[in-house]
C-alpha positions in Angstrom: 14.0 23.8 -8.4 11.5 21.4 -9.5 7.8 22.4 -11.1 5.3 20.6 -9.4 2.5 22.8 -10.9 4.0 22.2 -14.3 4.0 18.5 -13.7 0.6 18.4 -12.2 -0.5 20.3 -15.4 0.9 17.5 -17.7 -1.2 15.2 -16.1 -4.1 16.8 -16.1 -3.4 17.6 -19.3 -3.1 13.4 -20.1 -6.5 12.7 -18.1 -8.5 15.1 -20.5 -7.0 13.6 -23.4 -7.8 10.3 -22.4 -11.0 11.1 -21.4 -11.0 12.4 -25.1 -10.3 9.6 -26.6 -12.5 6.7 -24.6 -15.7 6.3 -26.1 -17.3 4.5 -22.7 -18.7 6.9 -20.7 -18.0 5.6 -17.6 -14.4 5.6 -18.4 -14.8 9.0 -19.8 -15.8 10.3 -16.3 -13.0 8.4 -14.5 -10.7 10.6 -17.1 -12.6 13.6 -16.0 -12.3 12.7 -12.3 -8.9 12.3 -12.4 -8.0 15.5 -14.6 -9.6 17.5 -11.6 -7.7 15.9 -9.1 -4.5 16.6 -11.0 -5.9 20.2 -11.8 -6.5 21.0 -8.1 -3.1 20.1 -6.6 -1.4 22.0 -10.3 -3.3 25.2 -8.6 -2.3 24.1 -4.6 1.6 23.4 -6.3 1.2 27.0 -7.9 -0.2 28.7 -5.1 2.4 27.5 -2.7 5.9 28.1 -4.9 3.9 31.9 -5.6 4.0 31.9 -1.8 7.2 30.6 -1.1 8.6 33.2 -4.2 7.2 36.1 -2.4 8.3 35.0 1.2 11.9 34.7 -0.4 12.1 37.9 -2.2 10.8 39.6 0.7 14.1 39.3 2.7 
């Protein structure tokens, strides 16, 4: 099955360390923008497969 959550994560991941890196703050707070984006569907990704996990082992 494939790992949205963990692919999400990467991104975010990628978007902080760019925003690390950049040294113009107004590219430094795109970076920061986009981290949250990817962090927020990571957790929706998470939340669902814990969902779907629990429907499933409930049969």
């Amino acid at each position: 099955m494939f790992d949205e959550g963990a692919k999400f994560r990467r991104e975010y991941e990628e978007c902080r360390r760019q925003a690390g890196v950049t040294r113009d703050p107004s590219s430094k707070a795109q970076w920061l923008l986009f981290a949250a984006e990817w962090q927020e569907r990571a957790e929706t990704a998470e939340a669902l497969a814990k969902r779907e996990a629990d429907t499933a082992s409930a049969k």
